[in-house]
C-alpha positions as CSV (number, residue, x, y, z in Angstrom):
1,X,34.8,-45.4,-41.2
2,X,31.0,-45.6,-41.0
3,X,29.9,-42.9,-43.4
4,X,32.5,-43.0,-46.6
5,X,31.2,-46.9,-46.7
6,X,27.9,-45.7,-46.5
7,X,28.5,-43.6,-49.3
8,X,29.5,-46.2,-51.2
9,X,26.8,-48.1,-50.9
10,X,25.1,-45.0,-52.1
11,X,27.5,-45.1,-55.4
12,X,27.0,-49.0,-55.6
13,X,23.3,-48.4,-55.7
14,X,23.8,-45.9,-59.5
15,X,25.8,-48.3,-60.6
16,X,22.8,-51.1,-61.4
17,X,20.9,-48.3,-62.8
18,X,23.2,-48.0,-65.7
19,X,21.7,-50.8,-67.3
20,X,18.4,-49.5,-68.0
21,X,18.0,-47.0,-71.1
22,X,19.4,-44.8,-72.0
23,X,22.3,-45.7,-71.0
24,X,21.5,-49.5,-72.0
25,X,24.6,-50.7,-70.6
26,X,22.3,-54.0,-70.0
27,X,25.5,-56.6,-68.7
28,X,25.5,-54.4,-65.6
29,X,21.8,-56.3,-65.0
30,X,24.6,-59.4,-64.4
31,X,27.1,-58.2,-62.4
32,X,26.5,-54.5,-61.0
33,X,24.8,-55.2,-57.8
34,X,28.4,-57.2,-56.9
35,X,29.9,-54.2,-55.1
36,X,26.5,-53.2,-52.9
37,X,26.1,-57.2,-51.8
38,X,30.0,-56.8,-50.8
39,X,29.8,-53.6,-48.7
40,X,26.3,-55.6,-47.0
41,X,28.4,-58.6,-47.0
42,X,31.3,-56.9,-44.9
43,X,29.4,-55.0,-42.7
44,X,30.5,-55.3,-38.8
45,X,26.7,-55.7,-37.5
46,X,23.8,-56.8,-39.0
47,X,21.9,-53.6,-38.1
48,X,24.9,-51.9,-40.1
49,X,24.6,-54.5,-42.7
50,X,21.0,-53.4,-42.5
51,X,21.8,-49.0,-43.0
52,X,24.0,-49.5,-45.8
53,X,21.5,-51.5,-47.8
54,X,19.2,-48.5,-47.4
55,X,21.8,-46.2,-48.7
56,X,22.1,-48.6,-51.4
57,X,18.7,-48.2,-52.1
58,X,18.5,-44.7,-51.7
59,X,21.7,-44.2,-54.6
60,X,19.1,-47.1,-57.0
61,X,15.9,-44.8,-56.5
62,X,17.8,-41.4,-57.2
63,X,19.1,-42.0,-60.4
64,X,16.6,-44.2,-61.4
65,X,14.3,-41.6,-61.1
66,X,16.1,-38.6,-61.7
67,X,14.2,-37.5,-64.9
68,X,11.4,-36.8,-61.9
69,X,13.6,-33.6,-60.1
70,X,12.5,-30.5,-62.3
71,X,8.9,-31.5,-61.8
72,X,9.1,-32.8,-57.9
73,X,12.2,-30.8,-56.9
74,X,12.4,-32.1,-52.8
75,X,9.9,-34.9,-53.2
76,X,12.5,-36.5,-55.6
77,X,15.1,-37.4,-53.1
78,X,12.5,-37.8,-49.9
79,X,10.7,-40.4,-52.1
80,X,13.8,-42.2,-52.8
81,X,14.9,-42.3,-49.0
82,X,11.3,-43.4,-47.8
83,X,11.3,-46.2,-50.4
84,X,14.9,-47.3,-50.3
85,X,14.3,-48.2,-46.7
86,X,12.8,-51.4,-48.1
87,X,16.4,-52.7,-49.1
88,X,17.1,-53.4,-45.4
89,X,15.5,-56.9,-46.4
90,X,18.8,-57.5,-48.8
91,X,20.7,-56.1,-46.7
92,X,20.4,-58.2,-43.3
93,X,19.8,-61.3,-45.8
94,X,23.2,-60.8,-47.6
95,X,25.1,-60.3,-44.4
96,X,23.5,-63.4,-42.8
97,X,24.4,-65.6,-45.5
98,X,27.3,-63.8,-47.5
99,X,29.6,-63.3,-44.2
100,X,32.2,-66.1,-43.6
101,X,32.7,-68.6,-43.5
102,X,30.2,-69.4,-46.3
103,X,29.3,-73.4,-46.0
104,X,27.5,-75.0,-49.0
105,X,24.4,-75.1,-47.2
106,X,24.7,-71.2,-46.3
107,X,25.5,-70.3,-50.4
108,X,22.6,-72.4,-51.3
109,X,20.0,-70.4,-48.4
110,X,21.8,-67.3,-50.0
111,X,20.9,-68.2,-53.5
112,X,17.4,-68.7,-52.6
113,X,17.1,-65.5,-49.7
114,X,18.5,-62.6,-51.4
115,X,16.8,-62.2,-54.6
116,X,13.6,-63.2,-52.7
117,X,14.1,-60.0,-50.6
118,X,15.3,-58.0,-53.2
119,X,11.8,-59.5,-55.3
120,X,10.5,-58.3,-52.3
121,X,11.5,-54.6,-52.5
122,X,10.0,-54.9,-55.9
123,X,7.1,-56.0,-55.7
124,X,6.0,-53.7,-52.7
125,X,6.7,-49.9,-54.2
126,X,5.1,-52.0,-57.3
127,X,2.1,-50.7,-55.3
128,X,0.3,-47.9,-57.2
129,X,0.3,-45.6,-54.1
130,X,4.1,-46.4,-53.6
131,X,5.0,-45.0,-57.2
132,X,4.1,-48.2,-59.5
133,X,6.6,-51.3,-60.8
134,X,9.8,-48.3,-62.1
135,X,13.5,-49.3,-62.7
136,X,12.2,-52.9,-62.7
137,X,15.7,-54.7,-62.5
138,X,14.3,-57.2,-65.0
139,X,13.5,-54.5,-67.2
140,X,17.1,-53.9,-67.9
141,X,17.2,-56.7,-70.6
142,X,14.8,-55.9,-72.6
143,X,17.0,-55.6,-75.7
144,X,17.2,-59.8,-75.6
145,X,14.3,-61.9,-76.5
146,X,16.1,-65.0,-75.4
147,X,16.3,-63.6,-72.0
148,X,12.5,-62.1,-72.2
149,X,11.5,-66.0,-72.7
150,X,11.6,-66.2,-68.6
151,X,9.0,-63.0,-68.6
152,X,6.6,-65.6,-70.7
153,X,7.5,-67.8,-68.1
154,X,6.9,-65.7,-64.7
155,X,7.0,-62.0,-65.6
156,X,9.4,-59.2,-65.3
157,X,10.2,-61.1,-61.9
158,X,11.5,-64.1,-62.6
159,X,14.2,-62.4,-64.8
160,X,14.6,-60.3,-61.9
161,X,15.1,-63.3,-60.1
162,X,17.8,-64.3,-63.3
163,X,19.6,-61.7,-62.5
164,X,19.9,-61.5,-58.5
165,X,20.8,-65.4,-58.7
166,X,23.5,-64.5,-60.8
167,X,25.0,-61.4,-58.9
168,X,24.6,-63.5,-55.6
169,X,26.5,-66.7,-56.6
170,X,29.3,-64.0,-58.1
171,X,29.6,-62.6,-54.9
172,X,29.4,-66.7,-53.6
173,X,32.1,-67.4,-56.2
174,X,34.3,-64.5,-54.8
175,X,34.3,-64.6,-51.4
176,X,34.1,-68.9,-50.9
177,X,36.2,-71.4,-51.7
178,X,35.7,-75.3,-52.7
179,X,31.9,-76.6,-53.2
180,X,30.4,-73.0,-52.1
181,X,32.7,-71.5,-54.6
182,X,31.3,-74.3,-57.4
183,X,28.1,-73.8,-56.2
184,X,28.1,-70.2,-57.1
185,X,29.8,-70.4,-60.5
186,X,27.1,-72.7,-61.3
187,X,24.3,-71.1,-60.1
188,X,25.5,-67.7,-61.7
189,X,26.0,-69.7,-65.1
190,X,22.6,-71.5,-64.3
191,X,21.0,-68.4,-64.4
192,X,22.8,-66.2,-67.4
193,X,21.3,-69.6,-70.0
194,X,17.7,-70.3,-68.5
195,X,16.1,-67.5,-70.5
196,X,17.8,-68.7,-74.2
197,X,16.8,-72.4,-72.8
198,X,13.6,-71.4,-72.7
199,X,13.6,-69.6,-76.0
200,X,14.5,-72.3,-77.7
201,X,12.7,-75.1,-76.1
202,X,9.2,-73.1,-76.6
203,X,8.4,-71.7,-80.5
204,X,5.9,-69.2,-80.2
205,X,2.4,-70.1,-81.8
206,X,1.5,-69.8,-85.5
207,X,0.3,-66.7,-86.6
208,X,-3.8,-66.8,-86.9
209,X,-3.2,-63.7,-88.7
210,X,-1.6,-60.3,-89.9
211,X,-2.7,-56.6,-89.5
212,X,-0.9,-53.3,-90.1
213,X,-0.8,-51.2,-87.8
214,X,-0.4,-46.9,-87.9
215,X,1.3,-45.4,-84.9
216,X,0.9,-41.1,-85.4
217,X,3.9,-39.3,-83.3
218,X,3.1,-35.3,-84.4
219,X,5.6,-33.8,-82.3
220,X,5.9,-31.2,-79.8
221,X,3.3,-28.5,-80.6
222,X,1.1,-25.8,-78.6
223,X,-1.8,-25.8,-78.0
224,X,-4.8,-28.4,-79.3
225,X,-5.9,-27.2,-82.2
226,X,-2.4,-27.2,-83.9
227,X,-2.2,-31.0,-82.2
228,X,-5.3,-32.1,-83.9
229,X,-4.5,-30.1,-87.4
230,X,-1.0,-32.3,-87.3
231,X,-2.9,-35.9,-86.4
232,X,-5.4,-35.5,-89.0
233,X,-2.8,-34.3,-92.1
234,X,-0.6,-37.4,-90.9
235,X,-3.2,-39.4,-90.9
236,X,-4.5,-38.8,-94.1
237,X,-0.5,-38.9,-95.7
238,X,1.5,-41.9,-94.7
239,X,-0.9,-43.5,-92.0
240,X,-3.7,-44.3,-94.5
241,X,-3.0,-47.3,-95.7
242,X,-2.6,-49.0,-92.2
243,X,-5.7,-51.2,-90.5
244,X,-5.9,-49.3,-87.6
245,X,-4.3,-45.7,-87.1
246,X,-3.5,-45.0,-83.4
247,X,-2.5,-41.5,-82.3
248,X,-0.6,-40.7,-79.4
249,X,-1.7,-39.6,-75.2
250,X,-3.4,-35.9,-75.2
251,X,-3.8,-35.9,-79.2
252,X,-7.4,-34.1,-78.2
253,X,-7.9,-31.4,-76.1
254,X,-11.4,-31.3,-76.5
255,X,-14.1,-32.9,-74.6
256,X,-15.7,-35.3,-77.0
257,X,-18.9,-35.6,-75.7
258,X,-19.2,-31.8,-76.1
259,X,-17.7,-31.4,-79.2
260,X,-19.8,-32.8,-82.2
261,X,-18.1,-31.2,-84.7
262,X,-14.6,-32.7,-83.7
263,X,-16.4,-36.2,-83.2
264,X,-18.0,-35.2,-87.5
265,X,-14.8,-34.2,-88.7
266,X,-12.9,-37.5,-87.2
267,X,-16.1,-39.7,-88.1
268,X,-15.1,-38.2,-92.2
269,X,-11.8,-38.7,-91.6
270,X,-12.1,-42.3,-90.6
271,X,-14.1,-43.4,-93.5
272,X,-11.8,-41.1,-96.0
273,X,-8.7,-43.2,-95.3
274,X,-11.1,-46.4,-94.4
275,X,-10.0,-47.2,-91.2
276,X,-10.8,-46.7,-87.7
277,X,-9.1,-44.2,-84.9
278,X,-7.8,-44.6,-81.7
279,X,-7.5,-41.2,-80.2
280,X,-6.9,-39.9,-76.7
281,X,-8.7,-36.9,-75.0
282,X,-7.5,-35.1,-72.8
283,X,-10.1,-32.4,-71.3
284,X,-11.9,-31.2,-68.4
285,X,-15.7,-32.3,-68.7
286,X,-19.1,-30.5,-67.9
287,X,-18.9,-31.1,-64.4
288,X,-15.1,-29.9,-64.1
289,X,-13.3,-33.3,-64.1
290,X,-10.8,-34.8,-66.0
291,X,-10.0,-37.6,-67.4
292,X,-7.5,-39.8,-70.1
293,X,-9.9,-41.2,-72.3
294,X,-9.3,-43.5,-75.3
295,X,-12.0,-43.2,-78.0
296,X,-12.5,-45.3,-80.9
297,X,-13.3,-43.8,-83.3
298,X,-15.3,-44.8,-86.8
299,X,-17.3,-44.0,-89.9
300,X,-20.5,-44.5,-87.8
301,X,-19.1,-42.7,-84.9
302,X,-17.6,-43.4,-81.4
303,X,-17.1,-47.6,-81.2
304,X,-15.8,-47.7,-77.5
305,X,-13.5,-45.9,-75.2
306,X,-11.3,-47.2,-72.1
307,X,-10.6,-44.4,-69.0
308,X,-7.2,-44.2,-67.8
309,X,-6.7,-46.6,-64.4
310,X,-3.6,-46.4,-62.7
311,X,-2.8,-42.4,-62.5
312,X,1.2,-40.7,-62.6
313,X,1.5,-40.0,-58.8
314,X,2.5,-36.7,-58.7
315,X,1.5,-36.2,-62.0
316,X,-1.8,-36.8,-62.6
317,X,-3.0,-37.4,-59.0
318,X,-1.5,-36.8,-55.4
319,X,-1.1,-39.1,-53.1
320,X,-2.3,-38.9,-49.4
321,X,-2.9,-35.6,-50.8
322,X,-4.1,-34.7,-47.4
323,X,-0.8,-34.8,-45.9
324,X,1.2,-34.0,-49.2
325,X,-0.6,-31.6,-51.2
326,X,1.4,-29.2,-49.9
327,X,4.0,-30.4,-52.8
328,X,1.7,-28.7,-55.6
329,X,3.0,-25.7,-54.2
330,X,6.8,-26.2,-54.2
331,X,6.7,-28.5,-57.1
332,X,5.1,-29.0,-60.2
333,X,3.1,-31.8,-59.3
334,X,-0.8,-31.6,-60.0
335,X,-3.1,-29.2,-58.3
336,X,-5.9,-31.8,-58.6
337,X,-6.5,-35.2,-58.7
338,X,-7.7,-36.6,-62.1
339,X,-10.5,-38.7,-62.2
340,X,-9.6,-42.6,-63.2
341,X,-11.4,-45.7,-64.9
342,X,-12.7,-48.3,-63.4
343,X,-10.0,-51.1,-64.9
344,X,-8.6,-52.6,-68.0
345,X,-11.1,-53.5,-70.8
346,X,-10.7,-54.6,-74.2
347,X,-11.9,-52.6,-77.2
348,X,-13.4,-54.3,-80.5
349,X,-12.3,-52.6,-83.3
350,X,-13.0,-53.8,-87.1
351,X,-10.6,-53.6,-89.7
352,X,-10.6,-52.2,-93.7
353,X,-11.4,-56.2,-94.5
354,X,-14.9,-56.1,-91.9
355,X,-12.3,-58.5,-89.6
356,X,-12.8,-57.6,-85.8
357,X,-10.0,-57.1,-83.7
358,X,-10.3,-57.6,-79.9
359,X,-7.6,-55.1,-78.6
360,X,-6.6,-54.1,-75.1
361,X,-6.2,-50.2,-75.3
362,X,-4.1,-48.5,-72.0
363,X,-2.7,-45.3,-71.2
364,X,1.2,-44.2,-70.4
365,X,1.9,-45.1,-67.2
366,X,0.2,-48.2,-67.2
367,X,2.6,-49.9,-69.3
368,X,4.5,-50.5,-66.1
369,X,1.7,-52.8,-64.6
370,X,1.7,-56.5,-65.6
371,X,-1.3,-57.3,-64.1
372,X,-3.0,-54.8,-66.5
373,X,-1.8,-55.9,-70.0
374,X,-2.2,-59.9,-68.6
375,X,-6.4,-58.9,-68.0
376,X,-6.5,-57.5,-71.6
377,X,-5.1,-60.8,-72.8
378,X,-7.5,-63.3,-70.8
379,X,-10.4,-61.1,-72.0
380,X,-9.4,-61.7,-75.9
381,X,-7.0,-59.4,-76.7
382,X,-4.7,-60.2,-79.8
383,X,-3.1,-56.9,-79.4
384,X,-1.8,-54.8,-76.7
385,X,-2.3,-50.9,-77.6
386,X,-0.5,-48.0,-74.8
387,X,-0.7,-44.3,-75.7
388,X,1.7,-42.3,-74.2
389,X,2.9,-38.2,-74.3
390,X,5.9,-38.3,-72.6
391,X,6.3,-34.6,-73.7
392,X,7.6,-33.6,-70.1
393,X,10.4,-35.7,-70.0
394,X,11.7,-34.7,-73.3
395,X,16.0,-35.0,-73.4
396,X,16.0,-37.0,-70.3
397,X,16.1,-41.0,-70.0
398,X,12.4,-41.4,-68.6
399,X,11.3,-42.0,-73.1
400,X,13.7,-44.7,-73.3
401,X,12.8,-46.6,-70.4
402,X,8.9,-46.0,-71.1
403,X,9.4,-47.5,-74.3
404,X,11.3,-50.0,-73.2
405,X,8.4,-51.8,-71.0
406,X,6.4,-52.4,-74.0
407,X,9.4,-55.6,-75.1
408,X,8.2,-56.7,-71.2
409,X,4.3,-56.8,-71.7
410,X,4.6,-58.0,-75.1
411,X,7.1,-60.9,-74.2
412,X,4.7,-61.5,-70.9
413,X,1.7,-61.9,-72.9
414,X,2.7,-63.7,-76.0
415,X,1.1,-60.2,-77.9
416,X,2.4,-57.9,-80.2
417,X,2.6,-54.4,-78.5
418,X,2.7,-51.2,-80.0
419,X,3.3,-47.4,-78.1
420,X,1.9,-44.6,-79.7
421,X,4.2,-41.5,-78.7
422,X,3.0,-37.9,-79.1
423,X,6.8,-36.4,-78.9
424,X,8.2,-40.3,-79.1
425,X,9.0,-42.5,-78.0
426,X,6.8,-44.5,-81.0
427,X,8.0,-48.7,-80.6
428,X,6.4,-51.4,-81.9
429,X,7.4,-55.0,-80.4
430,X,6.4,-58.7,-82.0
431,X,5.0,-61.3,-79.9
432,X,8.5,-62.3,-78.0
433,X,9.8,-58.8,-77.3
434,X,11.7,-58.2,-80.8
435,X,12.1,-54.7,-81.6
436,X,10.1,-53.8,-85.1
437,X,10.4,-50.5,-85.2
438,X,10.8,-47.4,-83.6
439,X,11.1,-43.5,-83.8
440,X,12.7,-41.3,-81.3
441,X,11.6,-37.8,-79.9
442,X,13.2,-36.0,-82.9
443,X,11.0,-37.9,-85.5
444,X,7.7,-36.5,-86.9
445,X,5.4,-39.4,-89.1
446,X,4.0,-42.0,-88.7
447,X,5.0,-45.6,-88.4
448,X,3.2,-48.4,-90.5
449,X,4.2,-51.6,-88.9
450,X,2.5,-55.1,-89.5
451,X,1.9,-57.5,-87.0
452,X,1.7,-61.5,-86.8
453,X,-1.8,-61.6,-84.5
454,X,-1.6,-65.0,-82.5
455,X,-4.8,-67.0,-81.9
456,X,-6.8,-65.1,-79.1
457,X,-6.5,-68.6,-76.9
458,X,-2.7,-68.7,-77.0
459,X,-1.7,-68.1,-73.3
460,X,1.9,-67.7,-72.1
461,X,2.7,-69.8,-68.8
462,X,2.5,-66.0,-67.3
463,X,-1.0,-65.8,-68.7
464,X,-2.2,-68.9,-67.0
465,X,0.1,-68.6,-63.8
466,X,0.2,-65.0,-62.8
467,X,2.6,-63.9,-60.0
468,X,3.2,-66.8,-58.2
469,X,7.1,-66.0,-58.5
470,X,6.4,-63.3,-55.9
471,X,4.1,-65.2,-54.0
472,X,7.2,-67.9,-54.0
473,X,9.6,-65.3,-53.3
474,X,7.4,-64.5,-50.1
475,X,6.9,-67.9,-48.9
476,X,11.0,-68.6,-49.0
477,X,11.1,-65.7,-46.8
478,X,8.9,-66.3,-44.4
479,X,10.5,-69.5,-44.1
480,X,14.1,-68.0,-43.8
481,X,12.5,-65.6,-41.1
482,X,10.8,-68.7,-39.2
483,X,14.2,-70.8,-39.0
484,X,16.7,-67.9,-38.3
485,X,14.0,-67.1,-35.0
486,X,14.2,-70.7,-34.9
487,X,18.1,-71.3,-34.2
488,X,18.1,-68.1,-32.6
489,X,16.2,-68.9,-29.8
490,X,18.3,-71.6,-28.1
491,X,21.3,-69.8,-28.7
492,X,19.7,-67.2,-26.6
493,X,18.6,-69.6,-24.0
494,X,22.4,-70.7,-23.5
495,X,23.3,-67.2,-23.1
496,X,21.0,-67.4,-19.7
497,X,23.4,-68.8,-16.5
498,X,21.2,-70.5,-14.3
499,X,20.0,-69.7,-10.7
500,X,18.5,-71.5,-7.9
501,X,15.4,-69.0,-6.1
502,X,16.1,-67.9,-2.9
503,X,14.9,-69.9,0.1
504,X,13.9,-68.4,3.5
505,X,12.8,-71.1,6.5
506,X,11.3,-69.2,8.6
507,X,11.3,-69.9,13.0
508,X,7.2,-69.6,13.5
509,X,7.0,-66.2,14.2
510,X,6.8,-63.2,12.1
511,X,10.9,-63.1,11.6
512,X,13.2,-64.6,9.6
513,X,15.3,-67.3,10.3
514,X,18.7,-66.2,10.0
515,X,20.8,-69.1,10.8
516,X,18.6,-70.9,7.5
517,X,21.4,-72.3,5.0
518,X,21.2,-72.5,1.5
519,X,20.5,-75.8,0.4
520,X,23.3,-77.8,-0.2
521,X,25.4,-75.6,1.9
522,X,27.6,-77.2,4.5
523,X,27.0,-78.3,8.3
524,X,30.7,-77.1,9.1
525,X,30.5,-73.6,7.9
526,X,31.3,-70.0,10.1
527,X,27.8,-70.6,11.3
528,X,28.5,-73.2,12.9
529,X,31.7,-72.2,14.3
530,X,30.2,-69.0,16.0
531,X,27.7,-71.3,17.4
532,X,28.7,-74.1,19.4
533,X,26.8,-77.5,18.9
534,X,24.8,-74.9,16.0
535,X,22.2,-74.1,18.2
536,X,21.1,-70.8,16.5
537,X,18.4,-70.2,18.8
538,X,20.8,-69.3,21.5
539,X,22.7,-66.1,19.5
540,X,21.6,-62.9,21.4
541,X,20.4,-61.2,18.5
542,X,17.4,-63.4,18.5
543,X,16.0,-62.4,21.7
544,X,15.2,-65.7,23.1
């Protein structure tokens, strides 16, 4: 019966996924790791409770990532396999916990001990070398500013906290009954209402000011002449009246710094419509490297730029390339390793009006990291800028789910957010994570969106606090781990039946004494039978 469980657990693991965009089926965030904690829960063995949780793992990472297959082929599945091992933490926590009989005190360990470890699993592959923070359980609910209020409280984790709390007391609510049952219904209701609590306990700050914002989504188009030819005619159309016009990842294919006609022609085009530009290049440089720059761009010429950080693996860079290059040539994942920045900076840009704007300018991927958009903010930044391409996962549900992080960052940082989208997706999000506007893949324009700016010292408990609800997650843990080795130990000791050591009297020369007793044993034994007044010096096979 081993294996068609297993497999389960490898269904029960798509099922969470479902949640995320495209799909956007966001209530399975609530309820759809119920049948994965069961199959844990049921398990005969902990190590067994321990295989399927991989397999669950394995089934979250597949589909999660499956956009990734026509560009990684093999690596696809091998990734997920090597990363879902680190759902074994759920697993063995779940059936420690979760198997009956569940006491009150047991439901309430469990509350605490399973989304820790699943935090856990998290927080590690959130690891730029492990693949970055992707399929972000907390992500799923991005559509909710209520619920975003507990990312301005501790981040994308502590509504992934929201949501494991409230899966694990279902499962409590299921499988106890009296005060653990309570306990769980509670705890899962507990859970579902902090986020709109905090929503409506903490009114975001008063605007310290407005500014419109242009976001320049050309399309699909070959080669980069034809993508600089469409940036500049929708600039100069629909975009012009905006602030600041912002065109999308890749929009030039040209190495600025070796291109002084391009930087002329852009320099004319920014004081024609009277506003500044924030392009990307994309290019190999004189010495043969490459890089994703951002370049501001103004009348007076190039105002600042901001090098891409945290690379695609696989896409943009290889990792361990030593031992994996050999994927570049099975897959189409890069031949060489771009070139990144040093680490987020801000940008000052000045508006139409001669008003600056401190922004914090990043690139695609990097939407994904917290920690990057959160070092924008505490250097002054009243908006958060990402340019993105996303032109090789066109049709598939990788542009929904891109898009989709900005509602996190922006409700993390108490910041608008825009993305600008070469092919889309093009989003714009307010300050809490409300959606203000958006165009899909199949749109070509622009979008002119205005923002409410906050004052550059508002700072969002998040801001201040950083990750200290994975730091928390860790310590409850490593206490979990310390007690469990704890009760174990003199459980193991009673296992142990206990022995006297064996005693040997010996008669003053170089033999044994053979007639020695144990201690304790009796006077009136054979022994002494065989051996008349229990002189044992007189037996013949002494040789006395």
């Amino acid at each position: 019966m081993a294996q068609p469980v297993r497999y389960g657990a490898l269904l029960a693991g798509a099922l969470p996924v479902l949640a995320f965009p495209a799909p956007n089926l966001e209530f399975l965030g609530w309820i759809g790791l119920v049948p994965g904690l069961l199959l844990m829960r049921g398990a005969p063995s902990r190590r067994e409770a321990a295989v399927r949780a991989w397999w669950f793992g394995t089934g979250y990472l597949l589909v999660a990532m499956y956009w990734l297959l026509p560009n990684l082929g093999p690596a696809v599945p091998l990734i997920a396999i090597a990363l879902g091992f680190l759902w074994t933490a759920v697993g063995v926590s779940a059936w420690s916990l979760l198997r009956p009989p569940v006491s009150w005190r047991r439901a309430l360990a469990a509350l605490a001990v399973v989304p820790s470890a699943w935090l856990l699993t998290e927080w590690i592959r959130s690891w730029q070398a492990l693949g970055g923070p992707w399929a972000v359980l907390g992500a799923t609910q991005w559509q909710h500013p209520a619920i975003l209020a507990l990312a301005a409280a501790g981040g994308v984790w502590l509504v992934t906290i929201a949501l494991v709390v409230a899966n694990t007391g279902i499962v409590i609510a299921l499988v106890a009954r009296g005060l653990p049952r309570l306990i769980g219904l509670a705890a899962a209701l507990a859970a579902a209402v902090a986020g709109p609590a905090i929503f409506a306990l903490t009114p975001p700050p008063a605007a310290a000011r407005h500014v419109t914002v242009a976001l320049v989504q050309p399309g699909i188009l070959n080669g980069p002449a034809q993508r600089v030819s469409a940036d500049v005619q929708l600039t100069e159309g629909p975009a012009r009246r905006a602030d600041l016009i912002v065109w999308g990842e890749s929009s030039v294919g040209y190495d600025l710094a070796a291109s002084p006609r391009l930087v002329g022609r852009l320099e004319r085009l920014s004081s024609a419509v009277g506003a500044q530009l924030l392009v990307s290049q994309d290019a190999l440089n004189a010495a043969g490297n490459k890089s994703k720059v951002a370049v501001l761009i103004g009348p007076a010429g190039v105002q600042g730029s901001y090098v891409k950080t945290r690379l695609v693996p696989f896409g943009e860079y290889v990792p361990f390339r030593s031992a994996l290059g050999w994927l570049s040539g099975i897959s189409k994942a890069a031949a060489q390793n771009m070139v990144p920045g040093t680490g987020a900076h801000v940008l000052h840009a000045t508006l139409r009006s001669g008003q600056p704007l401190t922004i914090g300018v990043l690139i695609c991927f990097e939407s994904a990291f917290p920690d990057m958009s959160r070092v924008d903010t505490d250097h002054g930044a009243q908006l958060i800028i990402y340019q993105t391409a996303d032109s090789t996962f066109q049709g598939s549900w990788e542009l929904a789910q891109h898009a989709s992080l900005s509602a996190l960052r922006a409700a993390e940082t108490g910041r608008p957010v825009v993305q600008a989208a070469l092919t889309g997706d093009s989003v714009a999000f307010d300050a809490r994570g409300r959606l203000l506007a958006s165009a899909g893949p199949s749109r070509r324009g622009a979008i002119v969106v205005s923002l409410a700016l906050p004052p550059a010292s508002a700072r969002t408990l998040y801001d201040r606090l950083g990750d200290y609800v994975p730091w928390t997650a860790i310590g409850i843990l490593v206490l979990a781990a310390l007690l469990a080795l704890a009760r174990g130990r003199p459980d193991r000791l009673a296992r142990i039946r206990p022995h006297r050591p064996a005693r040997i009297a010996w008669n003053g020369s170089r033999e044994p004494d053979r007639t020695a007793r144990p201690a304790g044993a009796s006077s009136e034994g054979p022994a002494a039978d065989a051996q008349p007044g229990g002189n044992a010096a007189a037996h013949p096979r002494d040789g006395s």
